[in-house]
N, CA and C of each residue as an Amber inpcrd file, in Angstrom:
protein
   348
   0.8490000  -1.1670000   0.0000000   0.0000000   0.0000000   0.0000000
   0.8970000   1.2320000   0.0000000   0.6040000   1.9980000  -0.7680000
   1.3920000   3.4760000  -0.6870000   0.5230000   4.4450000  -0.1980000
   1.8890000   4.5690000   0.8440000   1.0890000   6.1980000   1.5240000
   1.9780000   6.6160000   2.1200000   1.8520000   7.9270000   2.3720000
   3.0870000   9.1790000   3.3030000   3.8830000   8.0830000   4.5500000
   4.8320000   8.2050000   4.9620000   5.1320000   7.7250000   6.3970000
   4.1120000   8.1460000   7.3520000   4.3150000   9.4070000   7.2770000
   3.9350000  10.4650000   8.3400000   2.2350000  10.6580000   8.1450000
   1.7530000   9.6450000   7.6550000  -0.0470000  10.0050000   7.7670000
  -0.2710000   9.2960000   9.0870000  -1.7010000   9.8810000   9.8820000
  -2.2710000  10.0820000  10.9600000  -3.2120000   8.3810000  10.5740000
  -3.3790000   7.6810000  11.4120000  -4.1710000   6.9500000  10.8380000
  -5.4110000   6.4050000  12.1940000  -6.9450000   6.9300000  11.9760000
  -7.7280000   6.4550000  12.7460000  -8.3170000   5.2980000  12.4480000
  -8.6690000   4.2440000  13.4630000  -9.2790000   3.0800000  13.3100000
 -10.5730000   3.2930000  14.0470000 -11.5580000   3.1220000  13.4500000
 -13.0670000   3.1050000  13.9540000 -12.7140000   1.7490000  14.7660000
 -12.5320000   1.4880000  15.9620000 -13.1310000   0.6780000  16.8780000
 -14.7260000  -0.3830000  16.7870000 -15.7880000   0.0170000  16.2880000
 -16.7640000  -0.5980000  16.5970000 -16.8250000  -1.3620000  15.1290000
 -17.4180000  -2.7200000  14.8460000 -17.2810000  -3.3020000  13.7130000
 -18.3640000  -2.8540000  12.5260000 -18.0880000  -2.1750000  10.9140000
 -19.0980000  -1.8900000   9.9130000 -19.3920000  -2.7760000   9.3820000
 -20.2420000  -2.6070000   8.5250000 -20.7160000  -3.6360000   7.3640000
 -19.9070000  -3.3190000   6.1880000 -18.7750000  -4.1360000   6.0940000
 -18.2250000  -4.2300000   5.1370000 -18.2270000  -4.1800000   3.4190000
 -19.7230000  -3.9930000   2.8280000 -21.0170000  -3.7650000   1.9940000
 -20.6530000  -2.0290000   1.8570000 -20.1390000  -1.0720000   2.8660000
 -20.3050000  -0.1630000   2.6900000 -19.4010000   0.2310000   1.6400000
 -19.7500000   1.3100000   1.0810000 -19.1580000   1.7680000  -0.4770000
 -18.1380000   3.2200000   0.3130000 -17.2100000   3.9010000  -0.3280000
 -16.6470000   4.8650000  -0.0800000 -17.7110000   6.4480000   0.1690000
 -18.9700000   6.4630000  -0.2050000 -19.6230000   7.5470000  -0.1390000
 -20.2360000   7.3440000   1.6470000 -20.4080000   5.9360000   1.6360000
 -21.2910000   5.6880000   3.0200000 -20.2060000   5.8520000   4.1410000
 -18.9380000   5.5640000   3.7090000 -17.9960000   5.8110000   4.9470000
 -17.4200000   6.6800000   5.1110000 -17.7370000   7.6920000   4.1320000
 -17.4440000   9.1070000   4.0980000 -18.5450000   9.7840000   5.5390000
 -19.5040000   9.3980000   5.1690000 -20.7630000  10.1220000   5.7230000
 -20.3300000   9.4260000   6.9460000 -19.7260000   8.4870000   7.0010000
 -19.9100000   7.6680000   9.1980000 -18.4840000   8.7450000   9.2530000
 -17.1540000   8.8480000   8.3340000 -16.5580000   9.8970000   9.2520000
 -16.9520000  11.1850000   9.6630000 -17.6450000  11.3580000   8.8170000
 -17.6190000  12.8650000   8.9820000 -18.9020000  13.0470000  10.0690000
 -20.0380000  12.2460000   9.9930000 -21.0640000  12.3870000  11.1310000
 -20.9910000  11.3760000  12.1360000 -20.3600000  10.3060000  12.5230000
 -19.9760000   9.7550000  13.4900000 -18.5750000  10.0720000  14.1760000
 -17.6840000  10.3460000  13.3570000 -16.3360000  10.1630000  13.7550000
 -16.2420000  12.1780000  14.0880000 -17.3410000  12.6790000  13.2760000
 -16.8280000  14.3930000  13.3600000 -15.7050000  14.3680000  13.0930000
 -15.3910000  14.4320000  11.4220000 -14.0940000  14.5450000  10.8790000
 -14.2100000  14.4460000   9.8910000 -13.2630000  15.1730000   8.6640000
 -13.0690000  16.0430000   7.6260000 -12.7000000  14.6620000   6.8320000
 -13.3950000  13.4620000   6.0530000 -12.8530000  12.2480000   5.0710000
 -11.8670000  12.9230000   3.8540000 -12.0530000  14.2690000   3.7050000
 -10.6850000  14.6960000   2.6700000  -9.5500000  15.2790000   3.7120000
  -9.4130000  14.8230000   4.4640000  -8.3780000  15.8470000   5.5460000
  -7.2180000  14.9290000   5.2170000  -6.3040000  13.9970000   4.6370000
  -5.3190000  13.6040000   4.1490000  -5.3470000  12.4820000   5.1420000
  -5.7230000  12.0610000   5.8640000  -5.4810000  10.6120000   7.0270000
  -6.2210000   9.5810000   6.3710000  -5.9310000   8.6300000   7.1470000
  -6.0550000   7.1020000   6.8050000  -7.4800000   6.6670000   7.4880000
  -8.2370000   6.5180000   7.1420000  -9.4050000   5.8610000   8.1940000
  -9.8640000   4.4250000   7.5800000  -9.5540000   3.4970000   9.3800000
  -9.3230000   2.0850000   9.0390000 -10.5170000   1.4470000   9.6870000
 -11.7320000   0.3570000   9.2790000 -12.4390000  -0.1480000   9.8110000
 -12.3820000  -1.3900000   9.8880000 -13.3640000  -2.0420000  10.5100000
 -13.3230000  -3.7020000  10.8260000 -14.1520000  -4.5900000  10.4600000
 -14.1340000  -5.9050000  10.3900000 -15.3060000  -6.1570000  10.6100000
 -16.5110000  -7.0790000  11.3770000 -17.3870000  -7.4180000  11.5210000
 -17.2390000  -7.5010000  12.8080000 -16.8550000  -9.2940000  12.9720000
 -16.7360000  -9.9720000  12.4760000 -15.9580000 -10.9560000  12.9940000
 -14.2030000 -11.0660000  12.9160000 -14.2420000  -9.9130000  12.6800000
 -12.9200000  -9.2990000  12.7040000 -11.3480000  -9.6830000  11.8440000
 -12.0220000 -10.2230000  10.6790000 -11.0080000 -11.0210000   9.3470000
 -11.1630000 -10.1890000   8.3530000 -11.8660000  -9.1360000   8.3450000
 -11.6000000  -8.1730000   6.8470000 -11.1570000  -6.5550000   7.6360000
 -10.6860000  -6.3620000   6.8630000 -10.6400000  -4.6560000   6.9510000
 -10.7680000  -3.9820000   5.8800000 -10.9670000  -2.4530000   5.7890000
 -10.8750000  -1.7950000   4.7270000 -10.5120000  -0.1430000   5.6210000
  -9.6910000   0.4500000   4.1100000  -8.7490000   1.1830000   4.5310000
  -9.5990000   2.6110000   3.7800000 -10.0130000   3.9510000   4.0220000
 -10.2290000   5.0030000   3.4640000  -9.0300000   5.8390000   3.2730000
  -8.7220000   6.0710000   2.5210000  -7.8520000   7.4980000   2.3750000
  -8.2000000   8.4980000   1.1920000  -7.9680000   9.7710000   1.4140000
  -8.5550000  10.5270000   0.5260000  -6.6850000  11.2150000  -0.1680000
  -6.4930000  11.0530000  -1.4450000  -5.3680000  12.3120000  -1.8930000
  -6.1450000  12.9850000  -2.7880000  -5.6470000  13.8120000  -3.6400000
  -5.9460000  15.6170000  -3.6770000  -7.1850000  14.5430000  -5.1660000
  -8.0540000  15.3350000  -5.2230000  -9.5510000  15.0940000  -5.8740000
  -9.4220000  13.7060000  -6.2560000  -9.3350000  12.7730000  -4.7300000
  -9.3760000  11.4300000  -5.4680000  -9.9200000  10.7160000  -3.5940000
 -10.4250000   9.6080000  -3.5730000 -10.7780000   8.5100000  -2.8910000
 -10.1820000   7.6520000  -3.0090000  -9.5160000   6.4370000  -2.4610000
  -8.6140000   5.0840000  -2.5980000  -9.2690000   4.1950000  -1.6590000
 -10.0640000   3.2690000  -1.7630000 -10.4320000   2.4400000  -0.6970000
  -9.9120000   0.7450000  -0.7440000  -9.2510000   0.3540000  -0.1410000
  -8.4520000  -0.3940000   0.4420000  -9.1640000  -1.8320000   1.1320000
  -9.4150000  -3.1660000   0.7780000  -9.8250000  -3.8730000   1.2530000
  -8.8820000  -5.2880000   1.3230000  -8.9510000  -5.6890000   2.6730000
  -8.3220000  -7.0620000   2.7310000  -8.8880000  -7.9630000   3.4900000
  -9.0900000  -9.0680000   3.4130000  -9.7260000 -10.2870000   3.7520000
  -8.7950000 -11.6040000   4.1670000  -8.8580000 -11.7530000   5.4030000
  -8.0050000 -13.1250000   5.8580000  -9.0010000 -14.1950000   5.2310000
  -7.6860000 -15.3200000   5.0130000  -8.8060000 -16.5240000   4.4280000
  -9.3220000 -17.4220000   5.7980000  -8.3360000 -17.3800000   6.6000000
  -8.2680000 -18.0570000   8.3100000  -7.8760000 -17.0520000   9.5380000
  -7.9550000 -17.2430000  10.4510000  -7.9890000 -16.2820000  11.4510000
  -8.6230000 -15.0310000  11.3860000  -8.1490000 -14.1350000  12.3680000
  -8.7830000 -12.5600000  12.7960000  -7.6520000 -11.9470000  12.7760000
  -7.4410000 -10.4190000  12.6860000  -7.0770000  -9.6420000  12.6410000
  -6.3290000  -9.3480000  14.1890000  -5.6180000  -8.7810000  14.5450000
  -5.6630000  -8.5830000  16.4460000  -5.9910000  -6.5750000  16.4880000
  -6.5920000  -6.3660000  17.7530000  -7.0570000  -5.1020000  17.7380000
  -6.7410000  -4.7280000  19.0980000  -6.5180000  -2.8880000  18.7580000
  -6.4540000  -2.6270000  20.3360000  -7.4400000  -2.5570000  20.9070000
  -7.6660000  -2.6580000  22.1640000  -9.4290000  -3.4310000  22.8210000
  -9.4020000  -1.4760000  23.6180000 -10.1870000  -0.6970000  23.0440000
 -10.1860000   0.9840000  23.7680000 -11.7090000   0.9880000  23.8450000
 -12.2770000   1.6740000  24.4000000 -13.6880000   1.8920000  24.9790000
 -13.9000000   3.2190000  23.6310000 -13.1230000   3.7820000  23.1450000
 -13.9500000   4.9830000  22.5140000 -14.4110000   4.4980000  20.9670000
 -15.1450000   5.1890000  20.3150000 -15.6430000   4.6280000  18.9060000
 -14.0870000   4.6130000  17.9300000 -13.3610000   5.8430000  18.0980000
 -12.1420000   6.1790000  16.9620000 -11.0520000   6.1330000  17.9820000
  -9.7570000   5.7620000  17.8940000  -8.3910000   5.7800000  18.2890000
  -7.9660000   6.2080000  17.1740000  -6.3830000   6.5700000  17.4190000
  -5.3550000   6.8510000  16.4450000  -4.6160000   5.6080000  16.5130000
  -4.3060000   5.3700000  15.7340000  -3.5390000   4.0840000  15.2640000
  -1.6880000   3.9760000  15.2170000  -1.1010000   3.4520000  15.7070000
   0.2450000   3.3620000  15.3300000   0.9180000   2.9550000  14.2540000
   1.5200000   3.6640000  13.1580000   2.4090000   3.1660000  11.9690000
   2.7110000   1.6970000  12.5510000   3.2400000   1.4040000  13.5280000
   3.4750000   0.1270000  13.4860000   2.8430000  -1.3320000  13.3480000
   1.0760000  -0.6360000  14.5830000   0.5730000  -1.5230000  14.2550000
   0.1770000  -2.0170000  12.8460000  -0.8630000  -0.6830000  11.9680000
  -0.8800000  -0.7960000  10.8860000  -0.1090000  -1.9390000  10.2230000
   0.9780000  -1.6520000  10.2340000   2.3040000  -2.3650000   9.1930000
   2.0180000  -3.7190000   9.8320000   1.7130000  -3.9750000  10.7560000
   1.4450000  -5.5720000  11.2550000   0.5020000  -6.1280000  10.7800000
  -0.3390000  -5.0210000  10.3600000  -2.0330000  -5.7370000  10.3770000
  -1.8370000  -6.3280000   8.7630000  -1.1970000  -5.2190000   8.2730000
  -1.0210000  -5.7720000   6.3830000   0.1470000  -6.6490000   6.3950000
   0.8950000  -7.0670000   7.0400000   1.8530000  -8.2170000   7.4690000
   0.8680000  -9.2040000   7.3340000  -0.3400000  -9.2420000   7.8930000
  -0.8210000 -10.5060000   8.3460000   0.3970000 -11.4630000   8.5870000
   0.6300000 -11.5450000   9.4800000   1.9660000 -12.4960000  10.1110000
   1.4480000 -13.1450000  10.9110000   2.4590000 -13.5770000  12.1630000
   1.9130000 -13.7670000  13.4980000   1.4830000 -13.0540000  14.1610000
   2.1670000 -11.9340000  14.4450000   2.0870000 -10.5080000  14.5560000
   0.8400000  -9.5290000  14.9700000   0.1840000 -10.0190000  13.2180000
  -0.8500000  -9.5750000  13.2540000  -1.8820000 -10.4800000  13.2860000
  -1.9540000 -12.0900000  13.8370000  -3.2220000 -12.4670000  13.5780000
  -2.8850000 -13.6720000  14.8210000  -4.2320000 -13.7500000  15.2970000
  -4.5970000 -14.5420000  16.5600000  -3.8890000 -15.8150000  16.1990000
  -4.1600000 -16.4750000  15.2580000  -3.8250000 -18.4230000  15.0180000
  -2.7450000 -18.1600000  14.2350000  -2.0310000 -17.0660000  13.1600000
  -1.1870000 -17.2440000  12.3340000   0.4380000 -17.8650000  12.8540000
   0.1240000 -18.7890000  13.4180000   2.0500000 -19.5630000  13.7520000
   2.2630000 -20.2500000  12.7250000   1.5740000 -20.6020000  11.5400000
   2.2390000 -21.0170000  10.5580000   1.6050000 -20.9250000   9.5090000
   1.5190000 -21.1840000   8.1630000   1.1950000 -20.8500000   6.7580000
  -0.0030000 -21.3990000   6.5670000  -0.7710000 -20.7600000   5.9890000
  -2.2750000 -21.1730000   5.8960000  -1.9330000 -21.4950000   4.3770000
  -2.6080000 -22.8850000   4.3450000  -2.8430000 -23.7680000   2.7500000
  -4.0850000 -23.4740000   1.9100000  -4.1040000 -22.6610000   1.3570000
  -5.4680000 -22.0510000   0.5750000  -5.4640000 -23.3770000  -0.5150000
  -6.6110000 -24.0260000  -0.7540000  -6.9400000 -24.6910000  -1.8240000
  -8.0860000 -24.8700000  -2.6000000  -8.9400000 -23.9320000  -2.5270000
  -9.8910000 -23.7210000  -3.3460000 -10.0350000 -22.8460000  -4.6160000
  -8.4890000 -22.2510000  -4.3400000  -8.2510000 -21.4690000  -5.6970000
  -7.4480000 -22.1140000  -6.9420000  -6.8980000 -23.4750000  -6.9690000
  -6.4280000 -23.8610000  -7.4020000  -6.7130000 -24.4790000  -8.7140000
């Protein structure tokens, strides 16, 4: 994924419906989160069984929305009581690792075979 080092990145905490399109998660930042979806940051959601994510970012007259899907396990999250946190570059970088790192069961290589 390309993006600045130095971008701000919020994670909505509570799990969306993953169904949502870039116009609908525009409207939850800006009227749930009270915040500017063209303001140059990263806004990261979940879902709620917690194996997909998708990523918002806005650059200059453009939208980029970002989706990834574990085939096994969950994602790991910071457990905070508020709807939005700020997120750490690091974690981030773990979560798109999907490693161990970043995922509850990942200690070893998941065998996908239905794509074959």
């Amino acid at each position: 994924m390309l993006m600045p080092e130095n971008i701000k990145i919020y994670f909505y905490t509570q799990p969306v419906d993953m169904r949502k399109s870039i116009d609908t998660l525009c409207v939850m930042v800006a009227e749930v989160l009270k915040m500017n979806p063209t303001e140059g940051y990263l806004f990261l959601f979940r879902s709620k069984n917690g194996n997909k994510l998708k990523a918002l970012h806005y650059e200059t007259n453009c939208f980029t929305l970002w989706y990834r899907r574990l085939e096994k396990g969950k994602f790991v999250f910071q457990k905070k009581s508020e709807d939005c946190i700020e997120m750490s570059q690091e974690h981030f970088k773990r979560l798109l690792a999907s490693d161990k790192f970043s995922r509850r069961d990942a200690f070893e290589a998941n065998q996908i075979s239905h794509f074959s």
